[in-house]
C-alpha positions as CSV (number, residue, x, y, z in Angstrom):
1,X,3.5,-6.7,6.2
2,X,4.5,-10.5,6.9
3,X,7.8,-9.6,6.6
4,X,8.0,-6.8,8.8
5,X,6.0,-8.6,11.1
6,X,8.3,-10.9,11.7
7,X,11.0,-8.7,12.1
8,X,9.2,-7.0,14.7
9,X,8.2,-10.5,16.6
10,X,12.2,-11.3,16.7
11,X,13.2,-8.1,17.9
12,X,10.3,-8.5,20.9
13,X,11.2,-12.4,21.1
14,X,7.8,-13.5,20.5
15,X,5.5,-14.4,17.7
16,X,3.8,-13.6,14.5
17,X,0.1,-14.5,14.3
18,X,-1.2,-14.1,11.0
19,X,-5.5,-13.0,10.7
20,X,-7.3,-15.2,7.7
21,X,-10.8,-14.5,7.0
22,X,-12.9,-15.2,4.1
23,X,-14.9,-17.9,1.9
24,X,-12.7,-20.9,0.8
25,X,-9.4,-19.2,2.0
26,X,-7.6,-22.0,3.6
27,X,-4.9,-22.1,1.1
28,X,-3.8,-18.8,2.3
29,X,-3.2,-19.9,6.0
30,X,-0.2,-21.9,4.6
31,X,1.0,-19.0,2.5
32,X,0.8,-17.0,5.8
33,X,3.3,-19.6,7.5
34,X,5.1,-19.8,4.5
35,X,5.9,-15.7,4.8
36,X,7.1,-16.4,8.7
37,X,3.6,-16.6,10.8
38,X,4.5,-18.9,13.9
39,X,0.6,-19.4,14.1
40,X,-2.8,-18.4,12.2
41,X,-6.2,-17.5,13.1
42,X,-8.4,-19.2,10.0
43,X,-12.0,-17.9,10.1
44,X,-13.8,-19.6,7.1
45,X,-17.8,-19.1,6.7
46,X,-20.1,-17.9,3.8
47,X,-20.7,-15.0,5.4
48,X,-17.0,-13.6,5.3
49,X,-17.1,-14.0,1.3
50,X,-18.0,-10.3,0.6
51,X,-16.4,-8.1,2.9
52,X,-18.6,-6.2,5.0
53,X,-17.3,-4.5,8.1
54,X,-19.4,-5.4,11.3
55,X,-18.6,-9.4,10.6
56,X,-15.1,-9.3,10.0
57,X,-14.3,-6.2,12.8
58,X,-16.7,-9.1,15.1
59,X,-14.7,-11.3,14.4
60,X,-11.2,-9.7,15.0
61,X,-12.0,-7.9,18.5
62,X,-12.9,-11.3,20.0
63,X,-9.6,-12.3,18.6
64,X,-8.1,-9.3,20.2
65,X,-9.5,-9.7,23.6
66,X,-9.2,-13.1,24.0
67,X,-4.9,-13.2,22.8
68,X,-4.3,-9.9,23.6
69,X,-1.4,-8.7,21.3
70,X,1.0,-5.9,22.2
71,X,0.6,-5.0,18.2
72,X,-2.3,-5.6,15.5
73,X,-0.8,-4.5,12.0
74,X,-3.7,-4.0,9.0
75,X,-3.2,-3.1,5.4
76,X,-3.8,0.8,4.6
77,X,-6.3,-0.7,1.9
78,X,-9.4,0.9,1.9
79,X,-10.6,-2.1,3.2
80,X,-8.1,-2.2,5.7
81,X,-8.2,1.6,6.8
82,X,-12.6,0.8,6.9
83,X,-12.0,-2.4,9.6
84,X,-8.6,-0.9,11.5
85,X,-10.6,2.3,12.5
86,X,-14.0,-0.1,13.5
87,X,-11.6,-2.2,15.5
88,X,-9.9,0.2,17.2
89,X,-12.7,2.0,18.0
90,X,-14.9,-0.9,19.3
91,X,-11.4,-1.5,21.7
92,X,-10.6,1.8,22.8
93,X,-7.4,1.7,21.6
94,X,-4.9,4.0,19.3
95,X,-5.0,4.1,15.6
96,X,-2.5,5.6,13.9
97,X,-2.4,5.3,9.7
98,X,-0.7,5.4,6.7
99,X,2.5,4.1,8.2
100,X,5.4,4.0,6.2
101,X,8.1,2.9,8.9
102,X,7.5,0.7,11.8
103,X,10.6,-0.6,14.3
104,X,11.0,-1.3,18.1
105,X,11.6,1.4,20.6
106,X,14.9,0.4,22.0
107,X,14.6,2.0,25.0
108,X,11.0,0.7,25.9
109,X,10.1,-1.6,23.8
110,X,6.8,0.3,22.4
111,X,6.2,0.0,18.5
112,X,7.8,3.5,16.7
113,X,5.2,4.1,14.3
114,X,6.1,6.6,11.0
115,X,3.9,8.6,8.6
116,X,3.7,11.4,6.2
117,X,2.3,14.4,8.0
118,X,0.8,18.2,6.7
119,X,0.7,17.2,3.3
120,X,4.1,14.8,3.3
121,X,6.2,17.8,4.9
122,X,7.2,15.7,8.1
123,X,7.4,12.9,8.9
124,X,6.0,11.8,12.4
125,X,6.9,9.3,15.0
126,X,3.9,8.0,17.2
127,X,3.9,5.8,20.2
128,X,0.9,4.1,21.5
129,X,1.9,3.9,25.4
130,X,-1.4,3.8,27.5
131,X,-3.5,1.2,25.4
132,X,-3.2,-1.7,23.8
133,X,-3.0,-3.4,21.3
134,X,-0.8,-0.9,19.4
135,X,-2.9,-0.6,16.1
136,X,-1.7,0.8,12.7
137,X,-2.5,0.3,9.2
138,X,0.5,0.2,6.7
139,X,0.9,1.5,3.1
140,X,0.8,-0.8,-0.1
141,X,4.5,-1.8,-0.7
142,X,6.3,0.3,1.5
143,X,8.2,-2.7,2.7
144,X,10.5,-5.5,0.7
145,X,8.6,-8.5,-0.5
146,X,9.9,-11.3,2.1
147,X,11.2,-15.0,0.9
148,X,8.6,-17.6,1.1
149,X,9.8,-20.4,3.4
150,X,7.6,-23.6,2.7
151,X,9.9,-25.7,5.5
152,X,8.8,-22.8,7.8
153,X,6.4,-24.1,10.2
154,X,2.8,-23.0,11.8
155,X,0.0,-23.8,13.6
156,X,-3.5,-23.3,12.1
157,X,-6.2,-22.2,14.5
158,X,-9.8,-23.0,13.1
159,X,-12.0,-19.7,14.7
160,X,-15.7,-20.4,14.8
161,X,-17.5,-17.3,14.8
162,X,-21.6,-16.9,15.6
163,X,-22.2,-15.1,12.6
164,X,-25.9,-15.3,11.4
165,X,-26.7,-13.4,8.1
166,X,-30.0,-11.7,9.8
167,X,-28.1,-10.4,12.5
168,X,-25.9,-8.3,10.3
169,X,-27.2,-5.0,9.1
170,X,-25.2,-4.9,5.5
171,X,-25.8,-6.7,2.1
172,X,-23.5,-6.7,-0.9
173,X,-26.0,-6.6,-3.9
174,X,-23.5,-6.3,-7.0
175,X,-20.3,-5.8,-7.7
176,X,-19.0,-3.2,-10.6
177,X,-15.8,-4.1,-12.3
178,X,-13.5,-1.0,-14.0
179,X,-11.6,-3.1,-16.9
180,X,-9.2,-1.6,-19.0
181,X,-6.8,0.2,-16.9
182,X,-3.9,-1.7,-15.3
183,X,-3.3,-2.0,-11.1
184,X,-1.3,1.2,-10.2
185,X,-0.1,-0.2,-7.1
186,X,0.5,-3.9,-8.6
187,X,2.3,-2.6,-11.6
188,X,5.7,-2.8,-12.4
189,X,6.1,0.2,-14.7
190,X,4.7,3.7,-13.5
191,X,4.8,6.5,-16.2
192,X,3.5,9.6,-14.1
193,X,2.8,13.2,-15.3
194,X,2.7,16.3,-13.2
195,X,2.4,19.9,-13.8
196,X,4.8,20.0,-17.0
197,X,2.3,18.0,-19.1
198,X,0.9,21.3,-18.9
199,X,-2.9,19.8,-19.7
200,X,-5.3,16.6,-20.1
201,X,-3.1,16.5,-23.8
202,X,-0.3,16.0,-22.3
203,X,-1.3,13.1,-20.6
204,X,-1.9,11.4,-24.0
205,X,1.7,11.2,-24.1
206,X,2.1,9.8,-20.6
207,X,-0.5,6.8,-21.7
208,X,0.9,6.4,-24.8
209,X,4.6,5.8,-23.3
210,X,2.7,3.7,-20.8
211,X,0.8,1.2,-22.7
212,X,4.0,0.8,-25.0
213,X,5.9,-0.4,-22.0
214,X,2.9,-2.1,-20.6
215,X,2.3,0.1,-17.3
216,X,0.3,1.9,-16.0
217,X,-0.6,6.0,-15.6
218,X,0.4,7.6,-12.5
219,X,-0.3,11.6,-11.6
220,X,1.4,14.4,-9.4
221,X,-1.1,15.7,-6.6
222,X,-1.2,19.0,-8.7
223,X,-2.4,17.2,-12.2
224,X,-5.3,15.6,-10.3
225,X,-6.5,19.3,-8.4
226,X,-6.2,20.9,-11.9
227,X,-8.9,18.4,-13.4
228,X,-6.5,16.9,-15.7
229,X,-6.8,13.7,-14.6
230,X,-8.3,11.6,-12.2
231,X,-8.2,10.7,-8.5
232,X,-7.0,7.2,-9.0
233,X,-4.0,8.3,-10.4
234,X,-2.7,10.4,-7.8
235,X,0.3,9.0,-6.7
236,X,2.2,10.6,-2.9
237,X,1.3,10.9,0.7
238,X,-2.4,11.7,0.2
239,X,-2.7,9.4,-3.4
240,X,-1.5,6.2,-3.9
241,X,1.7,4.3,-2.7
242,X,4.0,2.4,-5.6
243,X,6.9,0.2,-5.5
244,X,7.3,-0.5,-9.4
245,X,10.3,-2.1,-10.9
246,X,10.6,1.3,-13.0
247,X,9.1,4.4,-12.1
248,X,9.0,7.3,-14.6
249,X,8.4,11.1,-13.8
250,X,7.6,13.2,-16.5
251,X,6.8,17.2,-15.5
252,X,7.3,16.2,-11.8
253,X,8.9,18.7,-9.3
254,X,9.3,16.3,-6.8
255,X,7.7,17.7,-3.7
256,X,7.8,15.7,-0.6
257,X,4.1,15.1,-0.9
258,X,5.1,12.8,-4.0
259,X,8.1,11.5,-3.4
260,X,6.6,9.8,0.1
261,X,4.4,7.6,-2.8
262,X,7.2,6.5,-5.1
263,X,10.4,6.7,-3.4
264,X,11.0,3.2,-3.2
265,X,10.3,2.0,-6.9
266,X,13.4,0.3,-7.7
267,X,14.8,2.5,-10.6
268,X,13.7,6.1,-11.2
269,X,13.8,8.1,-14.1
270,X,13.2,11.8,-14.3
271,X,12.0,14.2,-17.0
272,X,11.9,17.9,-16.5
273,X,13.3,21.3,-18.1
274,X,13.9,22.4,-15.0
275,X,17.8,20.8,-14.6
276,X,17.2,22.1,-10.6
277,X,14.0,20.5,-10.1
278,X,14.4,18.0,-6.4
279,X,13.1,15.1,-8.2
280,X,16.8,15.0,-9.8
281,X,18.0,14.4,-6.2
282,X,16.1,11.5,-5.9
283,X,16.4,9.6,-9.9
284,X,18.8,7.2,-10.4
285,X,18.7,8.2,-14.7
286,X,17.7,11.9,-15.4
287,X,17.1,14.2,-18.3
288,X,16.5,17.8,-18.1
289,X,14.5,19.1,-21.2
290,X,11.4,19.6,-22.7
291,X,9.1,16.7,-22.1
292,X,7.1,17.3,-25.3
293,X,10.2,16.2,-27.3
294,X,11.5,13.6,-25.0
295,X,8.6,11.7,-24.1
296,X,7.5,10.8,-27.8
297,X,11.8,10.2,-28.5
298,X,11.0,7.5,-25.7
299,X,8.0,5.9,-26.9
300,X,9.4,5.4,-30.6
301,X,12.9,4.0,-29.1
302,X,10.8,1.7,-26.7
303,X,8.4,1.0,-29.9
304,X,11.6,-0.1,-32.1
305,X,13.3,-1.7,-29.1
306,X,10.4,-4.1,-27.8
307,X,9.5,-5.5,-31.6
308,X,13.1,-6.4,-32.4
């Protein structure tokens, strides 16, 4: 989002502020300048070290009405999505989410926001002209990973905010931890299953071919409705978003619903018996057959290739 912040902030000739909240988080305001923010809004207290929503959306609508941007970008996080829709809502402003493509309106200047629509078969443009600011939240990875600049300079803006702990209606009381199953979105191998694995069987294959490469399990939209696996897994327009270094799709149509989540992963590889199937369209390696003899071929070249 830095990055295409700042690509928006030259094309309007103005700035990039960057938003830093939390406990202890100072060493991110110079990462923030370092990824092109001309200036950052540092808001460090106690009670901003759990996220809860009324402090930090508090917090970000003073921000809001006192600077008065023409655009407020948030992360499509679900703790993004939870604060961009409090925010917007507390300014009376536009919301639109899950974008995927952001530029400048040539014509008039308004932010050209674009998401997956009806289940990833459009895609829609949206343009916030009435209100302001123009608020959306953006999809995990669907940009390019800018160049850190540490000779980039910023100014640091200390925010005090009146926050007392009785005054806000939330407490975090524990936190549960899932171990054992790798980031989807932060990982750099995706092995994903769809309809062809045919079952929750044919996902042991998927895992296995997975944890041999180190990855992690992605799922087609229709694997997760069956039952076969779970939600977390889903990858497309209504799942999760990935931009792995490799991306495999085993038993994958590739329906536009999906492809919206994994079209960017830098090298694709496709499985499927079907030698017609549109996810060939979009693979850079393919290979049509019977995924029940090619995915295990996989895993023991993979097994003999990573020990030697």
């Amino acid at each position: 989002m830095m990055g295409q912040g700042r690509k928006l902030a030259n094309e309007r000739r103005t700035s990039l502020t960057a938003c830093v909240l939390g406990q202890d988080v100072g060493h991110i305001t110079r990462e923030a300048i370092a990824y092109g923010a001309d200036r950052v809004f540092w808001a460090d207290d106690p009670v901003l070290g759990a996220y809860r929503t009324g402090p930090y959306a508090r917090i970000l609508v003073d921000l809001v009405r006192r600077f008065k941007p023409e655009i407020f970008l948030l992360g499509a996080s679900l703790r993004g999505r939870d604060l961009a829709s409090s925010v917007a809502a507390e300014l009376y402003t536009g919301l639109t989410a899950d974008c995927t493509g952001l530029e400048i309106d040539g014509e008039n200047g308004l932010l050209r926001q674009t998401r997956p629509a009806f289940g990833g078969n459009v895609l829609a443009t949206i343009l916030c002209s009435r209100f302001r600011p123009q608020m959306c939240t953006v999809r995990h990875r669907v940009f390019e990973m800018p160049v850190a600049d540490s000779s980039h300079h910023g100014k640091v803006i200390a925010i005090r905010g009146e926050l007392p702990e009785e005054q806000i209606a939330t407490r975090v009381l524990d936190f549960v931890v899932v171990h054992g199953e790798v980031n989807l979105a932060e990982a750099k191998i995706v092995v994903s299953g769809g309809r062809g694995t045919g079952g929750p069987k044919g996902f042991d294959l998927i895992r296995e071919l997975a944890n041999v490469l180190g990855g992690a399990v992605g799922a087609s939209r229709t694997a997760v409705d069956e039952g076969w696996i779970s939600y977390d897994h889903q990858i497309g327009q209504t799942g999760r978003t990935v931009r792995p270094d490799l991306y495999i799709a085993c038993g994958i149509s590739g329906s536009i619903q999906h492809l919206a989540g994994m079209s960017t992963s830098r090298v694709i590889v496709a499985v499927n018996k079907d030698p017609e199937a549109p996810i060939f369209r979009m693979a850079d390696y393919g290979i049509a057959g019977d995924l029940f003899q090619i995915v295990p071929a996989l895993t023991a070249q993979f097994k003999k290739k990573l020990k030697s």
